[in-house]
C-alpha positions, 0 to 999 in steps of 0.5 A, a space after each residue: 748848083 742845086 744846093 745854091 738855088 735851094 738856099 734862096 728859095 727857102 727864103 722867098 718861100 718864107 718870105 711870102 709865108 710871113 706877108 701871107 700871115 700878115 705879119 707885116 700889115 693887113 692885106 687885101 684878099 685879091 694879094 693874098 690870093 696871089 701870094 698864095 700862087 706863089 706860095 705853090 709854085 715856090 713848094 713845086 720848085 723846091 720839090 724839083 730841086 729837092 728830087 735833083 738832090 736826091 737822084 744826084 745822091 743815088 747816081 754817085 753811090 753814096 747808098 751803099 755806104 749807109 745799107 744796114 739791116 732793116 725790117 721792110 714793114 718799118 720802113 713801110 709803116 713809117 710812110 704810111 703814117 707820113 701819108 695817113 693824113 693825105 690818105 684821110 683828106 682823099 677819103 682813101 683807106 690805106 690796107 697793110 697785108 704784112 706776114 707775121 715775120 719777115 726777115 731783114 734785109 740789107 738796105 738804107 732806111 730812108 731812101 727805101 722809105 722816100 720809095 715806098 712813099 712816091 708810089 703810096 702818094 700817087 696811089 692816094 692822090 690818082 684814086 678814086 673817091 672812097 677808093 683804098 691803098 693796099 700794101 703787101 709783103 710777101 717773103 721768099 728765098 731769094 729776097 722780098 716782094 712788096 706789092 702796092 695796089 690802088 683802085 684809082 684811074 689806072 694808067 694807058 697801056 701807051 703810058 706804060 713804058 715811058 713812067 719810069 723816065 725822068 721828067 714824064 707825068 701822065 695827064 688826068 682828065 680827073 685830077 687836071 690840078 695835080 702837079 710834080 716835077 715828073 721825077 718821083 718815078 724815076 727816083 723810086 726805079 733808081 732807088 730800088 735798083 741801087 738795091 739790086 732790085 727790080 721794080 715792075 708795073 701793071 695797071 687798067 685803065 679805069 681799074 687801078 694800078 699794081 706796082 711789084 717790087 722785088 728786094 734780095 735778100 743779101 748777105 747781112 754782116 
């Protein structure tokens, strides 16, 4: 069903690009404006779907079929490059703090990647103005920690328990605009423990967020 909603929607979405440009003959300001509603709801939408497609993909299984060995700080770097110019537009400094080797793990690139990128992103868009974006990496026997810290507007204690489930978003009195489908969490958490790893959270109201996450280090054929 996903996949037939996807299709149409692509195409309305580029629709309304091609009116918005005026490809089709000058349009007022106020229809424009319009359009450009439209334009948001559609991309909000097709990030939903988009993040079904992705928990339907983890739920089946499938990511133990492309798990090969990876270097975390890759994986890492490539998101962040992906973010840098949220990062720069928020006027948030994204700190990596990587030891100078850390050994492989048996892992799949791409949905480790989409992990670390939804907690980056909520990271740089909760912040504060001039806040920054640590990330770090720290090895061990057993497998690798990855430490996300923010010095945004942090999260209620109430809120804790409830952010890794699906369809749940915490409203900010700061960032009344933001918007998501409420499942990138939720994605992460399932990503990580597709990985037999665990995920953990620590936050301050008014002080910022932590997020821990630990990956073990598996045996690498």
């Amino acid at each position: 069903v996903t996949h037939q909603l996807k299709s149409p929607l692509v195409a309305i979405r580029q629709y309304i690009e091609a009116i918005s440009s005026g490809a089709m003959g000058e349009i007022p300001a106020p229809v424009k404006e319009v359009l450009e509603r439209c334009s948001e709801r559609a991309d909000e939408l097709l990030k939903m779907i988009n993040d079904w497609l992705d928990m339907s993909r983890i739920e089946s299984g499938k990511l133990a079929e492309k798990m090969v060995p990876i270097n975390l700080a890759e994986v890492l770097d490539e998101a962040i490059e992906e973010l840098q110019p949220l990062a720069e537009e928020n006027a948030i400094e994204i700190i990596r703090m990587y030891p100078e080797r850390v050994p492989p793990i048996k892992g799949d690139f791409d949905s480790l990647k989409q992990a670390f990128s939804n907690i980056i992103s909520n990271a740089i868009k909760y912040n504060k103005p001039n806040g920054s974006v640590t990330i770090s990496l720290r090895d061990s026997d057993e497998g690798v920690f990855i430490s996300i810290s923010d010095t945004g507007i942090g999260i209620a204690e109430e809120n804790l328990p409830y952010i890794f489930d699906e369809f749940f978003r915490v409203r900010s009195k700061e960032h009344p605009k933001l918007t998501g489908s409420g499942l990138g969490l939720s994605i992460t958490k399932k990503i990580i423990e597709a990985h037999s790893g665990r995920i953990e959270v620590e936050s301050r109201l008014g002080e910022g967020t932590t997020f821990t996450l630990f990956l073990p280090r598996r045996e690498i054929e």
